[in-house]
C-alpha positions in Angstrom: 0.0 0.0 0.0 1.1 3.3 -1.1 1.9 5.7 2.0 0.2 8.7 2.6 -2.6 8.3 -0.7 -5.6 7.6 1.6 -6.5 10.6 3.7 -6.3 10.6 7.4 -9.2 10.5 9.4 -9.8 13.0 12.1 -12.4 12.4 14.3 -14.8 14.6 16.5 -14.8 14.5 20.6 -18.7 12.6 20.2 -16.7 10.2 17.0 -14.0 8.8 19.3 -16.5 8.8 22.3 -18.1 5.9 19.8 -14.9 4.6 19.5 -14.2 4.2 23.0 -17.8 2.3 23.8 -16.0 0.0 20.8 -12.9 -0.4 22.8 -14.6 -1.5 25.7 -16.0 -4.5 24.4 -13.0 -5.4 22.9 -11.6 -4.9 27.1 -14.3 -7.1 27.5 -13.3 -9.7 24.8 -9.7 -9.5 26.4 -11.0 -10.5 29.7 -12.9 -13.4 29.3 -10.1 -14.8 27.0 -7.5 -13.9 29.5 -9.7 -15.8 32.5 -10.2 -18.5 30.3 -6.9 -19.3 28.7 -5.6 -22.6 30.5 -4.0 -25.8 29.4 -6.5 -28.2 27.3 -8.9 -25.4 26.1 -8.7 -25.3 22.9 -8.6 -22.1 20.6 -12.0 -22.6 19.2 -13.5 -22.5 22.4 -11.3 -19.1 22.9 -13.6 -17.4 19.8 -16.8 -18.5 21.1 -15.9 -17.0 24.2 -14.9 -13.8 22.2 -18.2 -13.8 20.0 -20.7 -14.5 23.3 -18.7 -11.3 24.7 -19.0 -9.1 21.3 -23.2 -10.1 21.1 -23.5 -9.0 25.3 -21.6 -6.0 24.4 -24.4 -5.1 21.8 -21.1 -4.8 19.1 -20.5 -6.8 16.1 -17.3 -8.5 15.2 -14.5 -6.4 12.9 -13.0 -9.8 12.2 -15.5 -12.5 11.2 -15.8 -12.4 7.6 -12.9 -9.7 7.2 -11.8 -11.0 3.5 -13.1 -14.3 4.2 -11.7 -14.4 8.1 -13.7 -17.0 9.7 -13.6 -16.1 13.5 -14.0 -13.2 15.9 -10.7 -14.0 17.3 -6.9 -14.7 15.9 -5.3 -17.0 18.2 -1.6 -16.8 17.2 0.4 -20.1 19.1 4.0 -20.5 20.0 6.1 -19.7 16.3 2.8 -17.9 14.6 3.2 -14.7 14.9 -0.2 -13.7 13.3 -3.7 -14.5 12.1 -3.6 -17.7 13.6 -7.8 -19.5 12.9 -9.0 -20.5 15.7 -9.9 -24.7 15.7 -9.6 -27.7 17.6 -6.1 -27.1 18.2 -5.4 -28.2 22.4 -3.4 -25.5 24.2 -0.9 -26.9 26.6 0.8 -26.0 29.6 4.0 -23.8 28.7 2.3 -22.6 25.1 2.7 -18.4 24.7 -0.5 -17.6 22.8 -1.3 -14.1 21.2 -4.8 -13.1 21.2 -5.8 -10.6 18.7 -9.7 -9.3 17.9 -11.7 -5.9 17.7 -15.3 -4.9 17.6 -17.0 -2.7 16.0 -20.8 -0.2 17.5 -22.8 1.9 15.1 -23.7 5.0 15.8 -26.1 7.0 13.4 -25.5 3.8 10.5 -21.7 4.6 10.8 -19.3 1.8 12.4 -17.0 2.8 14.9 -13.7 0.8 15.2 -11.8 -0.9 18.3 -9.0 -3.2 17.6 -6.5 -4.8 20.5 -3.9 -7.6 21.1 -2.7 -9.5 24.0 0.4 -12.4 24.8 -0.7 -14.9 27.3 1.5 -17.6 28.6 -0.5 -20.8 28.9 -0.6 -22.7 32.5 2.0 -22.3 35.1 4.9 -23.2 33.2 6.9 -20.1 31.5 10.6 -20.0 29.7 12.3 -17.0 30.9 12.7 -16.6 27.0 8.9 -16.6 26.3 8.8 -14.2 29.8 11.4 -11.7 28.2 9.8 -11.5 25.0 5.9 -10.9 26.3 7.5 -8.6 28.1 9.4 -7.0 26.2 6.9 -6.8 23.4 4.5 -5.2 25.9 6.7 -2.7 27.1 7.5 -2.0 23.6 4.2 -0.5 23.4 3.4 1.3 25.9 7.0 3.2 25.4 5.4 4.1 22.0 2.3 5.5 23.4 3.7 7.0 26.1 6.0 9.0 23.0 3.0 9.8 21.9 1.6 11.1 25.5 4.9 13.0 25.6 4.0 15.0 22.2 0.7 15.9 23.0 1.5 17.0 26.5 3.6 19.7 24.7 0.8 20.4 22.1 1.6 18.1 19.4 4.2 20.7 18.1 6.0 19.0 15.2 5.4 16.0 16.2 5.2 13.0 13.2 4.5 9.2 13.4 7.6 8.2 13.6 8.8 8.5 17.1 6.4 5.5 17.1 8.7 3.3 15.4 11.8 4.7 17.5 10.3 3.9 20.5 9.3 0.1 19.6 13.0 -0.2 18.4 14.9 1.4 21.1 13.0 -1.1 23.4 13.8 -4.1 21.5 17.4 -3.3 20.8 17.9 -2.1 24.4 16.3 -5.7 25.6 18.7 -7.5 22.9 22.0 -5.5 24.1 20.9 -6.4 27.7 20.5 -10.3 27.7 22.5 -11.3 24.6 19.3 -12.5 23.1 18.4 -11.9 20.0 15.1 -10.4 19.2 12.9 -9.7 15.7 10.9 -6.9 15.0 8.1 -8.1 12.3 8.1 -5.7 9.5 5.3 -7.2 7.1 2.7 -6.1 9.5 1.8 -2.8 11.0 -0.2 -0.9 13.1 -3.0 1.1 11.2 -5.6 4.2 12.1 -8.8 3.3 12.4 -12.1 4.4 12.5 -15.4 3.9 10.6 -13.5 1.1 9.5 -10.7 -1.4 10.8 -8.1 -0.4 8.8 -7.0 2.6 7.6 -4.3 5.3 6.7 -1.8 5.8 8.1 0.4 2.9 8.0 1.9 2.6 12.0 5.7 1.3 11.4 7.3 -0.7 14.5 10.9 0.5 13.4 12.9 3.7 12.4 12.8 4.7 9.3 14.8 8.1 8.1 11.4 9.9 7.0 9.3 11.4 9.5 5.5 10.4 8.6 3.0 12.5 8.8 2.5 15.3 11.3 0.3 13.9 14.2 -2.3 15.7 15.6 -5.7 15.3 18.0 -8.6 13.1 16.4 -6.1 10.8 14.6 -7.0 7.6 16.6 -3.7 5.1 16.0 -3.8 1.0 16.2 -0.5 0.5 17.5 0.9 -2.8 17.4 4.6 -4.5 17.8 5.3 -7.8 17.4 8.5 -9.4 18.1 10.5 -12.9 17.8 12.6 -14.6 20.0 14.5 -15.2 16.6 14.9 -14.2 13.1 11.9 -12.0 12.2 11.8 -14.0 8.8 8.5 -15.4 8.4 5.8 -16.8 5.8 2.1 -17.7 5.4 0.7 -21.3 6.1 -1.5 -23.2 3.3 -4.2 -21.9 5.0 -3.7 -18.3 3.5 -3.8 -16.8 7.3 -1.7 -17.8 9.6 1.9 -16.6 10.0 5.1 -18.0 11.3 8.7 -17.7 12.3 10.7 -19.0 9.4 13.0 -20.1 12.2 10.6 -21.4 14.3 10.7 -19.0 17.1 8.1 -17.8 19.7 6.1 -14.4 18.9 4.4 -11.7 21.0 2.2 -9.5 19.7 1.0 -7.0 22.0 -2.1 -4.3 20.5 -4.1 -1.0 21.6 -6.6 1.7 19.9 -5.1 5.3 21.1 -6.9 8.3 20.5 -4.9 11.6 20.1 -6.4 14.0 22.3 -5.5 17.9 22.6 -2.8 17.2 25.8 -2.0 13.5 25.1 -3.5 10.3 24.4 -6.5 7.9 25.4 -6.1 4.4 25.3 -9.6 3.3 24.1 -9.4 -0.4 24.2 -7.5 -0.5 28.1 -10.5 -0.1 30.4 -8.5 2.3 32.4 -7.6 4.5 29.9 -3.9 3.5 29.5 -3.3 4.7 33.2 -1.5 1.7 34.1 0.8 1.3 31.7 1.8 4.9 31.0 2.4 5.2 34.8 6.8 3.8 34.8 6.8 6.2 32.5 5.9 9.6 34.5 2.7 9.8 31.8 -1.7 9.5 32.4 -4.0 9.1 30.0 -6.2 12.7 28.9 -9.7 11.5 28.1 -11.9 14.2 26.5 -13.9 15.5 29.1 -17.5 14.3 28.7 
């Protein structure tokens, strides 16, 4: 996709209000996967989980049918990084599973987006490898939004999209230079803005790159989304035209949030909290619109 040829969406105070009854379900969705995710449950009891809490949440799903996509829920396992299809596959103790679904409320015959991600080890049973690279994939984004809570505390003044990428990669390469390990950032796949729809401009990179991006500014609401290997960050589709994998066959995280650009910061949409929690180690809040 070109860069920069779609035009970016800005969206009202009442718009991203929509957006945030959106990301709530999808908080919802995140919880009852995360309090169900044990060893021998297996993925396709993960999605009906994650459509039952879509329909109580009054939402539909962003994902079902998405160019043939044929879940609410992508339940990425061990080396798959991505899109894994939920089915009758048995998770087992020690597995590190990425959980990755949105939702979508309508508001005046207009859909309003929310779209998040999550890394869950399975059972009691952990690798300090599979630890350090949730982890570190998680802390990779909230360092990106809380670059982005750091521009809009000063006003957004020249502030562009790609301090996003510098973040995500200064907390992978810092992670790397600390243990020795060697950690991939996946370049294939992007975060996204989002909207009246899933996906849309601008592309979100997880890496530097020498150009700036465009200039951010309040309404732009972000999908912001690293995801890392414990490996090469080589990877390839399965048969079943979905899923991706480590060509090396190492572990993934993938770690997600819908941020909104507000006038002194940012408001995590799909964290229930706001993104209080994990802008806090890094001296930032969340800056709702007021109501």
């Amino acid at each position: 996709r070109m860069f920069g040829r779609d035009k970016i969406q800005i969206k009202t105070p009442a718009q991203i209000r929509h957006m945030r009854q959106a990301g709530l379900v999808v908080a919802d969705i995140h919880d009852a996967l995360k309090a169900a995710i044990a060893p021998g449950v297996t993925t396709a009891q993960l999605d009906e989980l994650s459509a039952r809490a879509i329909e109580k949440g009054k939402a539909k799903s962003n994902f079902l049918g998405y160019y043939g996509y044929p879940a609410t829920v992508c339940t990425s396992v061990n080396e798959e990084i991505v899109h894994g299809i939920p089915g009758q596959r048995v998770l087992q103790d020690g597995d590190l599973l990425s959980c990755d679904c949105g939702a979508y409320v309508e508001a005046d015959g207009v859909q309003w987006h929310g779209d998040a991600a999550f890394t869950a080890v399975v059972g009691n049973y952990a690798s300090e490898t599979d630890k350090y690279l949730d982890r570190t994939t998680e802390r990779a984004l909230w360092a990106a939004i809380a670059a982005l809570a750091e521009a809009g505390a000063s006003g957004w003044k020249d502030a562009r999209i790609n301090l996003i990428g510098d973040a995500v990669e200064s907390v992978v390469f810092d992670a790397a230079q600390e243990t020795g390990h060697e950690l991939g950032i996946v370049e294939e796949y992007v975060g996204h803005g989002i909207g009246t729809k899933m996906h849309m401009a601008p592309d979100v990179l997880n890496y530097s790159v020498s150009s700036k991006g465009v200039k951010l500014q309040p309404g732009m609401v972000l999908a912001i989304e690293p995801m890392i290997t414990a490996g090469r960050a080589s990877n390839e589709t399965l048969d079943d035209e979905w899923t991706v994998v480590t060509r090396d066959g190492s572990r993934a995280a993938h770690w997600e949030h819908t941020v909104a650009l507000t006038p002194k910061g940012v408001w995590v949409l799909t964290a229930r909290d706001g993104g209080a929690a994990g802008l806090e180690p890094f001296g930032f809040a969340p800056t709702p619109l007021s109501a």
